[in-house]
C-alpha positions in Angstrom: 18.1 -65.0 19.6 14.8 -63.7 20.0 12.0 -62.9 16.9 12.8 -59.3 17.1 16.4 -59.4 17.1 16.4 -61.5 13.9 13.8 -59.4 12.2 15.7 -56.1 13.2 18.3 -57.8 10.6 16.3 -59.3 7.8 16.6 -56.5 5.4 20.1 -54.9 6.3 23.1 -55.4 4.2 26.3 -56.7 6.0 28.1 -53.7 4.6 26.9 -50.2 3.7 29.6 -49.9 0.6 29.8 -45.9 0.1 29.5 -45.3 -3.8 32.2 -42.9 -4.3 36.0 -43.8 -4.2 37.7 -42.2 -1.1 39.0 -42.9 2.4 36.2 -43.5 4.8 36.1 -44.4 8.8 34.7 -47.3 9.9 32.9 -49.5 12.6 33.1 -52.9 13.2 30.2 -54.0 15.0 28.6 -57.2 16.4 24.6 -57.0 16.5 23.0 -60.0 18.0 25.7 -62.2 16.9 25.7 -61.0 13.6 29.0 -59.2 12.1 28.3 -55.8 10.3 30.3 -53.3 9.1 29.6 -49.6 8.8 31.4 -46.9 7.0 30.9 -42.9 7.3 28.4 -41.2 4.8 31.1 -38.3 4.1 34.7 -37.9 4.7 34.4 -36.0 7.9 32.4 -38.2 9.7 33.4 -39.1 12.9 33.5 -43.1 14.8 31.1 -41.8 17.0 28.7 -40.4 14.3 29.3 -43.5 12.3 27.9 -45.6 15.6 25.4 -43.3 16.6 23.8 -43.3 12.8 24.0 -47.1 12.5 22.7 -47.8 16.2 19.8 -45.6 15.0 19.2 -46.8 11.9 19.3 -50.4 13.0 16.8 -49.0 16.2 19.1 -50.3 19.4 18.8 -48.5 22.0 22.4 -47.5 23.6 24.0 -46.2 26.7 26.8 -42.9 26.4 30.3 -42.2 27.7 31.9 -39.2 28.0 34.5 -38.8 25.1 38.2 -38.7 26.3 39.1 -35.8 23.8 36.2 -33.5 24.2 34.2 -34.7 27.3 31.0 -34.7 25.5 28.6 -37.6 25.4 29.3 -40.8 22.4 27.9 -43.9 22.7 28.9 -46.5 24.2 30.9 -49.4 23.0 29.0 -52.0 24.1 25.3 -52.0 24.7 22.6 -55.1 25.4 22.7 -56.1 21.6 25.8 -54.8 20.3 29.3 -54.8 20.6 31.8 -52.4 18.5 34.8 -54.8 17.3 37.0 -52.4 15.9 37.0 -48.8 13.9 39.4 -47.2 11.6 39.5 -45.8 8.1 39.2 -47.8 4.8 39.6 -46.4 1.0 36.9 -48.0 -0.8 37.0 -48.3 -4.4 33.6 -48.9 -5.6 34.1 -49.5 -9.5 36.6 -52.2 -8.8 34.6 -53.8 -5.4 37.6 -53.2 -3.4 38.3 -51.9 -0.2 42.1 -51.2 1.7 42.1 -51.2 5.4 44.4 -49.4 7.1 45.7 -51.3 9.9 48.6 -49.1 10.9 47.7 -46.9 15.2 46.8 -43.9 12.1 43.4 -44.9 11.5 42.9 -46.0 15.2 39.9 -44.1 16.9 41.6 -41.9 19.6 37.5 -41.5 21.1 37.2 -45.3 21.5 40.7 -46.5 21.1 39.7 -49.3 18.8 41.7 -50.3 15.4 40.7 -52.7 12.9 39.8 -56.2 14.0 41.1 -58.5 11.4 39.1 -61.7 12.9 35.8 -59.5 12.7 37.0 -58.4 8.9 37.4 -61.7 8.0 34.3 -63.2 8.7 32.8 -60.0 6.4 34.5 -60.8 3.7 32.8 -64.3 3.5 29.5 -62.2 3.5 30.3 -60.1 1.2 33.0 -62.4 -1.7 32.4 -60.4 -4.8 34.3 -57.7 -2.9 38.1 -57.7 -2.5 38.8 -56.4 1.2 43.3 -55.8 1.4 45.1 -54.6 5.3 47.7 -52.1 4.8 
Protein backbone atom coordinates (compact mmCIF):
# COMPACT_ATOMS: atom_id res chain seq x y z
CA UNK A 1 0.00 0.00 0.00
CA UNK A 2 1.42 3.18 -0.88
CA UNK A 3 1.57 6.60 1.54
CA UNK A 4 -1.29 8.07 -0.32
CA UNK A 5 -3.57 5.28 -0.32
CA UNK A 6 -3.34 4.94 3.45
CA UNK A 7 -3.58 8.62 4.02
CA UNK A 8 -6.68 8.82 1.61
CA UNK A 9 -8.21 6.59 4.62
CA UNK A 10 -6.93 8.06 7.86
CA UNK A 11 -9.86 10.15 8.74
CA UNK A 12 -12.81 8.20 7.11
CA UNK A 13 -15.19 6.17 9.14
CA UNK A 14 -15.78 2.48 8.17
CA UNK A 15 -19.43 3.26 7.98
CA UNK A 16 -21.35 6.44 7.12
CA UNK A 17 -24.44 5.55 9.69
CA UNK A 18 -27.38 7.81 8.33
CA UNK A 19 -29.03 9.50 11.53
CA UNK A 20 -32.57 9.04 10.76
CA UNK A 21 -34.41 5.64 11.05
CA UNK A 22 -35.44 4.33 7.56
CA UNK A 23 -34.53 1.88 4.75
CA UNK A 24 -31.48 2.93 2.96
CA UNK A 25 -29.28 1.38 -0.23
CA UNK A 26 -26.13 0.41 0.19
CA UNK A 27 -22.45 -0.28 -1.19
CA UNK A 28 -20.09 -2.57 -0.12
CA UNK A 29 -16.89 -1.50 -1.18
CA UNK A 30 -13.18 -2.60 -0.94
CA UNK A 31 -10.73 0.57 -1.04
CA UNK A 32 -7.10 -0.37 -1.00
CA UNK A 33 -7.79 -3.38 1.04
CA UNK A 34 -9.73 -1.71 3.38
CA UNK A 35 -13.69 -2.75 3.85
CA UNK A 36 -16.12 0.26 3.81
CA UNK A 37 -19.52 0.53 3.77
CA UNK A 38 -21.65 3.30 2.33
CA UNK A 39 -25.24 3.99 2.59
CA UNK A 40 -27.52 6.61 0.46
CA UNK A 41 -27.89 10.27 2.01
CA UNK A 42 -31.88 10.06 1.23
CA UNK A 43 -34.28 7.43 0.40
CA UNK A 44 -34.16 7.81 -3.27
CA UNK A 45 -30.82 7.57 -3.82
CA UNK A 46 -29.66 5.28 -6.23
CA UNK A 47 -26.41 2.41 -6.07
CA UNK A 48 -24.83 4.32 -8.64
CA UNK A 49 -25.25 7.72 -6.83
CA UNK A 50 -24.27 6.06 -3.58
CA UNK A 51 -20.79 4.90 -5.51
CA UNK A 52 -20.36 7.95 -7.45
CA UNK A 53 -20.71 10.22 -4.07
CA UNK A 54 -18.42 7.93 -2.06
CA UNK A 55 -15.69 7.47 -5.01
CA UNK A 56 -15.72 11.31 -4.95
CA UNK A 57 -15.67 11.92 -1.59
CA UNK A 58 -12.87 9.47 -0.92
CA UNK A 59 -11.07 11.20 -4.31
CA UNK A 60 -10.53 7.84 -6.64
CA UNK A 61 -10.58 8.34 -9.74
CA UNK A 62 -13.03 5.70 -11.65
CA UNK A 63 -13.87 4.31 -15.02
CA UNK A 64 -18.02 4.21 -16.38
CA UNK A 65 -20.22 1.59 -17.84
CA UNK A 66 -23.22 2.01 -19.56
CA UNK A 67 -26.13 1.11 -17.25
CA UNK A 68 -28.22 -2.02 -18.38
CA UNK A 69 -31.63 -0.25 -17.50
CA UNK A 70 -31.17 3.14 -18.93
CA UNK A 71 -27.97 3.08 -21.09
CA UNK A 72 -26.51 6.01 -19.38
CA UNK A 73 -23.12 6.20 -17.94
CA UNK A 74 -22.47 4.70 -13.85
CA UNK A 75 -19.41 3.86 -12.66
CA UNK A 76 -17.72 1.13 -12.75
CA UNK A 77 -17.49 -1.70 -10.41
CA UNK A 78 -14.14 -2.05 -10.13
CA UNK A 79 -11.51 0.59 -10.59
CA UNK A 80 -7.43 0.66 -9.73
CA UNK A 81 -8.18 1.09 -5.98
CA UNK A 82 -11.53 -0.16 -5.43
CA UNK A 83 -13.77 -2.90 -5.75
CA UNK A 84 -17.71 -2.84 -5.03
CA UNK A 85 -18.48 -6.14 -2.94
CA UNK A 86 -22.04 -5.96 -2.78
CA UNK A 87 -25.16 -3.32 -2.75
CA UNK A 88 -28.60 -3.61 -1.47
CA UNK A 89 -30.87 -1.76 1.01
CA UNK A 90 -30.52 -1.84 4.87
CA UNK A 91 -33.09 -0.19 7.58
CA UNK A 92 -30.92 1.48 9.91
CA UNK A 93 -32.09 2.26 13.29
CA UNK A 94 -29.92 4.89 14.71
CA UNK A 95 -31.20 5.26 18.37
CA UNK A 96 -30.79 1.57 19.03
CA UNK A 97 -27.22 1.26 16.77
CA UNK A 98 -28.86 -1.31 14.64
CA UNK A 99 -29.03 -2.03 11.18
CA UNK A 100 -31.25 -5.04 9.16
CA UNK A 101 -29.88 -6.14 5.87
CA UNK A 102 -31.99 -7.31 3.46
CA UNK A 103 -30.61 -10.24 1.88
CA UNK A 104 -33.55 -11.42 -0.10
CA UNK A 105 -32.90 -10.75 -4.85
CA UNK A 106 -35.47 -7.43 -3.55
CA UNK A 107 -32.83 -5.27 -2.50
CA UNK A 108 -30.41 -6.56 -5.23
CA UNK A 109 -29.09 -3.69 -7.55
CA UNK A 110 -30.65 -4.48 -11.01
CA UNK A 111 -27.74 -1.59 -12.46
CA UNK A 112 -24.88 -3.65 -11.09
CA UNK A 113 -26.44 -6.91 -10.19
CA UNK A 114 -24.84 -7.08 -6.86
CA UNK A 115 -26.64 -8.24 -3.45
CA UNK A 116 -25.30 -8.20 -0.06
CA UNK A 117 -21.96 -9.82 0.59
CA UNK A 118 -22.25 -11.38 3.96
CA UNK A 119 -18.20 -12.11 4.18
CA UNK A 120 -17.66 -8.27 3.29
CA UNK A 121 -20.54 -7.50 6.19
CA UNK A 122 -18.86 -9.41 8.53
CA UNK A 123 -15.59 -8.14 8.59
CA UNK A 124 -17.63 -4.47 9.16
CA UNK A 125 -19.11 -5.44 11.92
CA UNK A 126 -15.83 -6.13 13.77
CA UNK A 127 -15.10 -2.38 12.83
CA UNK A 128 -17.81 -1.09 13.92
CA UNK A 129 -19.01 -3.66 17.46
CA UNK A 130 -21.16 -1.19 19.35
CA UNK A 131 -23.50 -1.56 16.35
CA UNK A 132 -25.76 -4.60 15.91
CA UNK A 133 -25.79 -5.44 12.05
CA UNK A 134 -29.10 -8.59 11.55
CA UNK A 135 -29.66 -10.32 7.48
CA UNK A 136 -33.17 -10.79 6.78
Amino acid sequence: MTPSSIDRLVDIPVVNFPAVYGGYKFVQLEVDGHPLLRFAETDRQSHQSVLRSALEHLGISYGTQPSPLSGMMIPAPDGDNYHVAGMGIGVVFPDEKRVLFDSSAVSKSLEYQLSLDAEHLNRIQLSVPNWTFKTF
